[in-house]
C-alpha atoms as a printed R data frame, in Angstrom:
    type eleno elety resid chain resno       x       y       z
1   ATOM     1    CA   UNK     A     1 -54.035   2.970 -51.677
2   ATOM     2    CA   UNK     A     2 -51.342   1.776 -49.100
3   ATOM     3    CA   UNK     A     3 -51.723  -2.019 -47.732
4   ATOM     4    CA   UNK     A     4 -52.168  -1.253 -43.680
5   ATOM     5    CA   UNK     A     5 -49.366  -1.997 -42.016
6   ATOM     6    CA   UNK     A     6 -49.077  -5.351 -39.993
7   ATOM     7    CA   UNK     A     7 -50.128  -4.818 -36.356
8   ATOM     8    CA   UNK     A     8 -47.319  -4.929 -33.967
9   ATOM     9    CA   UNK     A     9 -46.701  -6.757 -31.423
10  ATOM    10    CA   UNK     A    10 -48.476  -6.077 -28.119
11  ATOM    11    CA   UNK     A    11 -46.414  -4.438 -25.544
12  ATOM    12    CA   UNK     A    12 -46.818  -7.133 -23.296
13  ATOM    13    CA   UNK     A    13 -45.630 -10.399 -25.704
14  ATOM    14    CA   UNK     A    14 -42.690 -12.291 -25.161
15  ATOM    15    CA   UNK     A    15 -42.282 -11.732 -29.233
16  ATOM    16    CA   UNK     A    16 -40.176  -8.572 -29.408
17  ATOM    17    CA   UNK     A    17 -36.922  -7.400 -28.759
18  ATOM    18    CA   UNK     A    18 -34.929 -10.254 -27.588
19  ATOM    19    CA   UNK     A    19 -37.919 -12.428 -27.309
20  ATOM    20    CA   UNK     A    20 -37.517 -12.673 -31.122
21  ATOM    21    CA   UNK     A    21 -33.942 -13.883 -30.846
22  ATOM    22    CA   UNK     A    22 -35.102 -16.494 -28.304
23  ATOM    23    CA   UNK     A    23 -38.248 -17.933 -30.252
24  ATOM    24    CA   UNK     A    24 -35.872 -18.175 -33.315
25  ATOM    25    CA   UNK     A    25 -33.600 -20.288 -31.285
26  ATOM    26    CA   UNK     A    26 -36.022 -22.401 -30.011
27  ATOM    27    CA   UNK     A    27 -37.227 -22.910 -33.362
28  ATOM    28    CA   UNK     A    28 -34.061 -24.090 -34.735
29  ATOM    29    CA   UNK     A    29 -33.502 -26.511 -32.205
30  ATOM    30    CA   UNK     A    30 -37.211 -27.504 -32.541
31  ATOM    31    CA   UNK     A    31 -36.513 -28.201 -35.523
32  ATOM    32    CA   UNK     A    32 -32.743 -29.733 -35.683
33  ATOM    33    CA   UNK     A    33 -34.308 -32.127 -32.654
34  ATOM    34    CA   UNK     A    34 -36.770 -33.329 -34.477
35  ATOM    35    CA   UNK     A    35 -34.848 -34.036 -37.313
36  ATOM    36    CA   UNK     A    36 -32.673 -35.759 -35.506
37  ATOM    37    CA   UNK     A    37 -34.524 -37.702 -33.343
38  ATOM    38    CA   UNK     A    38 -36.904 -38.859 -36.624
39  ATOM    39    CA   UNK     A    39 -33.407 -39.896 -38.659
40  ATOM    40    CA   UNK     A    40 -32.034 -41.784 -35.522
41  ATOM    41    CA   UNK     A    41 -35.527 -43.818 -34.332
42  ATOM    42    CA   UNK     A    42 -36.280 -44.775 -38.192
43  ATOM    43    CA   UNK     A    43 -32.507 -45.806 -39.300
44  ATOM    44    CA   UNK     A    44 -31.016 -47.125 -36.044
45  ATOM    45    CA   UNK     A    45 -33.322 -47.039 -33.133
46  ATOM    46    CA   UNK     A    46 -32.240 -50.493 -31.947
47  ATOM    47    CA   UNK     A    47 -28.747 -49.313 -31.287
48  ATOM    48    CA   UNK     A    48 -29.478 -46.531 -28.692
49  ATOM    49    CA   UNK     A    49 -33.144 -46.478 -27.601
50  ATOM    50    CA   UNK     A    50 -33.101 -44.702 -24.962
51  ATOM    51    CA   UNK     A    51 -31.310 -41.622 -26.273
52  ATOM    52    CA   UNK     A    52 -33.152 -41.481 -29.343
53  ATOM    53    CA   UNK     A    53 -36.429 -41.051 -27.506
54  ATOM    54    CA   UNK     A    54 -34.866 -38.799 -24.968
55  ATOM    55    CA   UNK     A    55 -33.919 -36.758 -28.275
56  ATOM    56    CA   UNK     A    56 -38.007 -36.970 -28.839
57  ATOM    57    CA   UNK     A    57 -38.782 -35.815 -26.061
58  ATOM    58    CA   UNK     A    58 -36.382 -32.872 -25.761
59  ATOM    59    CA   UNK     A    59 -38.086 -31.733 -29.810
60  ATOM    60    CA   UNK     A    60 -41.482 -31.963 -28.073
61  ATOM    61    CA   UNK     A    61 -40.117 -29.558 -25.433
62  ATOM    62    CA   UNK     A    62 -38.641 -27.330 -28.012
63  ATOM    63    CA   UNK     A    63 -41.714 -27.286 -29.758
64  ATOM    64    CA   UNK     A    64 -43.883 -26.493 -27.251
65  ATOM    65    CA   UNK     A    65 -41.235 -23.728 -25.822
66  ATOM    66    CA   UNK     A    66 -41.215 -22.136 -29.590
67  ATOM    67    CA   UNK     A    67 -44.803 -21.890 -30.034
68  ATOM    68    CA   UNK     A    68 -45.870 -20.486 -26.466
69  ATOM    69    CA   UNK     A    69 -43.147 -17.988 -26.434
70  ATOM    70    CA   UNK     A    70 -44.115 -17.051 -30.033
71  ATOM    71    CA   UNK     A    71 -47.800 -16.834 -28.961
72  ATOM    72    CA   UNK     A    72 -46.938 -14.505 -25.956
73  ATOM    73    CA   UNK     A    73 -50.333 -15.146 -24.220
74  ATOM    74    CA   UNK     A    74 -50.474 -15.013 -20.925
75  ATOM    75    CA   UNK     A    75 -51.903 -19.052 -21.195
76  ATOM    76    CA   UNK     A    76 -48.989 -19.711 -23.000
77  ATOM    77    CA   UNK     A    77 -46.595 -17.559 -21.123
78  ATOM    78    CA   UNK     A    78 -47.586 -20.252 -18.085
79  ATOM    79    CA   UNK     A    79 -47.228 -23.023 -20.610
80  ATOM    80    CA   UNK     A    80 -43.955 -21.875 -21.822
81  ATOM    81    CA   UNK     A    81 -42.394 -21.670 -18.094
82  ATOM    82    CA   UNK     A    82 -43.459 -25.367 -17.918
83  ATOM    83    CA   UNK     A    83 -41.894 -26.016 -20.911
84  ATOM    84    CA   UNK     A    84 -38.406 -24.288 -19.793
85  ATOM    85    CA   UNK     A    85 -38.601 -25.919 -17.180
86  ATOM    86    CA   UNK     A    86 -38.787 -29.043 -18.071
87  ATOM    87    CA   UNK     A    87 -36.478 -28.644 -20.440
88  ATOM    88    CA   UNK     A    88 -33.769 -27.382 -18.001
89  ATOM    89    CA   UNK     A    89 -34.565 -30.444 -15.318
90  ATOM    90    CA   UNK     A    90 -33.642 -32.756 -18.518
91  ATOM    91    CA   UNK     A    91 -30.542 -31.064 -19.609
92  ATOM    92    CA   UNK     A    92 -29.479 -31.488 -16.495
93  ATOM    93    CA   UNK     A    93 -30.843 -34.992 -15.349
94  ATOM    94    CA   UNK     A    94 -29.623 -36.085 -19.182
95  ATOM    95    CA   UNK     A    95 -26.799 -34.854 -18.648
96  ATOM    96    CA   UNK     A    96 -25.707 -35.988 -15.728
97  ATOM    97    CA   UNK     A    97 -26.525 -39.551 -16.243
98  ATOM    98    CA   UNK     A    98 -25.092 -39.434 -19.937
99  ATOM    99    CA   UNK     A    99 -21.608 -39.101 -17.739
100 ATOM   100    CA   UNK     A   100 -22.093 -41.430 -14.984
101 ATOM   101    CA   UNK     A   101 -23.718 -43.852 -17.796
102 ATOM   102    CA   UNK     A   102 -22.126 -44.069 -20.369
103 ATOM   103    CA   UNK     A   103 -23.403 -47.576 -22.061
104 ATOM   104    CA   UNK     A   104 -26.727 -46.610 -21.929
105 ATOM   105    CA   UNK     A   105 -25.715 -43.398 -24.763
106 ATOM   106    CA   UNK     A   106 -23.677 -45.354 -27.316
107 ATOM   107    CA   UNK     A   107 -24.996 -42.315 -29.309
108 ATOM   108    CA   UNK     A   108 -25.819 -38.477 -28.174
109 ATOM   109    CA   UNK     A   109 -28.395 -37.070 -27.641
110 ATOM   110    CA   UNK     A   110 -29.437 -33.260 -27.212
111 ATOM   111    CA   UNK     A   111 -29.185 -33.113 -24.016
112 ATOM   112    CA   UNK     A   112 -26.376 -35.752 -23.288
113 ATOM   113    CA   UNK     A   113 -23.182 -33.968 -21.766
114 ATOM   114    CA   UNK     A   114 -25.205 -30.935 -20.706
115 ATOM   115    CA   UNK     A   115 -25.639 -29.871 -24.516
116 ATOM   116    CA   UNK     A   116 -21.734 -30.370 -24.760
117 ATOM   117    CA   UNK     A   117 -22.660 -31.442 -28.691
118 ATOM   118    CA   UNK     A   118 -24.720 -28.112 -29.472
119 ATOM   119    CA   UNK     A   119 -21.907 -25.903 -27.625
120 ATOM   120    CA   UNK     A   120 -23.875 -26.124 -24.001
121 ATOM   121    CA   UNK     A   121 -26.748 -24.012 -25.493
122 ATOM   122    CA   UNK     A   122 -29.443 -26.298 -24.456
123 ATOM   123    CA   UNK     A   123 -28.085 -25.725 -21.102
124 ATOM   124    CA   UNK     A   124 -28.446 -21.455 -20.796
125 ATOM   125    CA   UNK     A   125 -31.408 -21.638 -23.268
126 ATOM   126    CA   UNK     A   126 -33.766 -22.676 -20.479
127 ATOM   127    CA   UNK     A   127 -31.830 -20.102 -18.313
128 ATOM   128    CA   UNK     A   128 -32.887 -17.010 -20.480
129 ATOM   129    CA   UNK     A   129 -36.105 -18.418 -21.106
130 ATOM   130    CA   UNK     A   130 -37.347 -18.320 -18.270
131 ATOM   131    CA   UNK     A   131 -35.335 -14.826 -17.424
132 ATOM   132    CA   UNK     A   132 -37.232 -13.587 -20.216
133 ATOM   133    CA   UNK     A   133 -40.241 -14.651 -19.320
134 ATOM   134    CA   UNK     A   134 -39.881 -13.277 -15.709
135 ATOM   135    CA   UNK     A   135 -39.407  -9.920 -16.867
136 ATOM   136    CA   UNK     A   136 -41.956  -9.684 -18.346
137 ATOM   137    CA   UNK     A   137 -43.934 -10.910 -15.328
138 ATOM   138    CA   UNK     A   138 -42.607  -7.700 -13.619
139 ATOM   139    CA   UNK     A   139 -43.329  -5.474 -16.439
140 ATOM   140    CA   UNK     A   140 -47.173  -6.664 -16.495
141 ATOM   141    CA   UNK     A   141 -47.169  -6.320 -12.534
142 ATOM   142    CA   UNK     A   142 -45.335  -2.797 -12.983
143 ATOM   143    CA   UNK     A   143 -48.237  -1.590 -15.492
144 ATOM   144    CA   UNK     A   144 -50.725  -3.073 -13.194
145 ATOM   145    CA   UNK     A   145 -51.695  -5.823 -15.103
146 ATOM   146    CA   UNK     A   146 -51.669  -9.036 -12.699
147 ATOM   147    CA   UNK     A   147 -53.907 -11.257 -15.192
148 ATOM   148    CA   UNK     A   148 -50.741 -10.671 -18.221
149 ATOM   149    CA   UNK     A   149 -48.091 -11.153 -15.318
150 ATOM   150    CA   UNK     A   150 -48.192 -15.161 -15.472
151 ATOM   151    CA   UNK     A   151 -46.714 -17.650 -12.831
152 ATOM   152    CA   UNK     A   152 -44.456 -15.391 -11.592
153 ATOM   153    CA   UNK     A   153 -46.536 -13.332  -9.710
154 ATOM   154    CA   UNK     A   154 -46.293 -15.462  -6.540
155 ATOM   155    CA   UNK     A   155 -50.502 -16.405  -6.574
156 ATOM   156    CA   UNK     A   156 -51.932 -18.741  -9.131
């Protein structure tokens, strides 16, 4: 006897097609932010404080980003818009004060320069996030299906 196949993905979730090549994304830098962050605030926090925790901070947001847009709820398609958003508000904050302050990021972090260390990526991954995450919005709204539709809808 056959094993059954794994289900797929519903038609509705953020996981498929692209989606997949964003949540993988995210996931790396979840995970190559956290790293970082943990090596920097345990060896040489003293030195930069204030970009190591922003370097925190931005893993949190990557983990939270990878794990609602994995999930593909609508919950955590609302969570995951946050999350984007967030994270694009502090690339761009972080980076803009990385430049006009220089002495307060002796070291990078991975948002400092606009993401200038991770080839600007951190600066269009919030971009296609939430583009992602607003089409599918419209395709929930186009099959009728406000409650799967999220925060894009217009009504909360």
């Amino acid at each position: 006897m056959a094993p059954p196949e794994p289900a797929a993905s519903p038609p509705d979730s953020t996981r498929t097609g692209p989606g997949r090549v964003l949540v993988a994304v995210y996931a790396i830098f979840a995970l190559s932010a956290t790293a970082r962050a943990g090596v920097q605030i345990a060896t040489k926090f003293g030195h930069a404080p204030v970009a190591y925790l922003l370097s925190a901070f931005a893993a949190v947001v990557y983990i939270i980003a990878t794990v609602t847009l994995a999930n593909g709820s609508p919950a955590a398609r609302r969570i995951a818009v946050l999350s984007c958003s967030v994270e694009l508000i502090g690339v761009l904050a972080v980076g803009t004060w990385s430049i006009a302050d220089r002495a307060t990021f002796p070291d990078a972090t991975v948002w400092s320069g606009y993401g200038s260390g991770y080839g600007f990526v951190p600066l269009v991954l919030p971009v296609f996030g939430l583009l992602w995450l607003s089409r599918w919005a419209r395709r929930a709204r186009a099959r009728g299906n406000e409650k799967n539709a999220g925060v894009f809808t217009g009504s909360r």
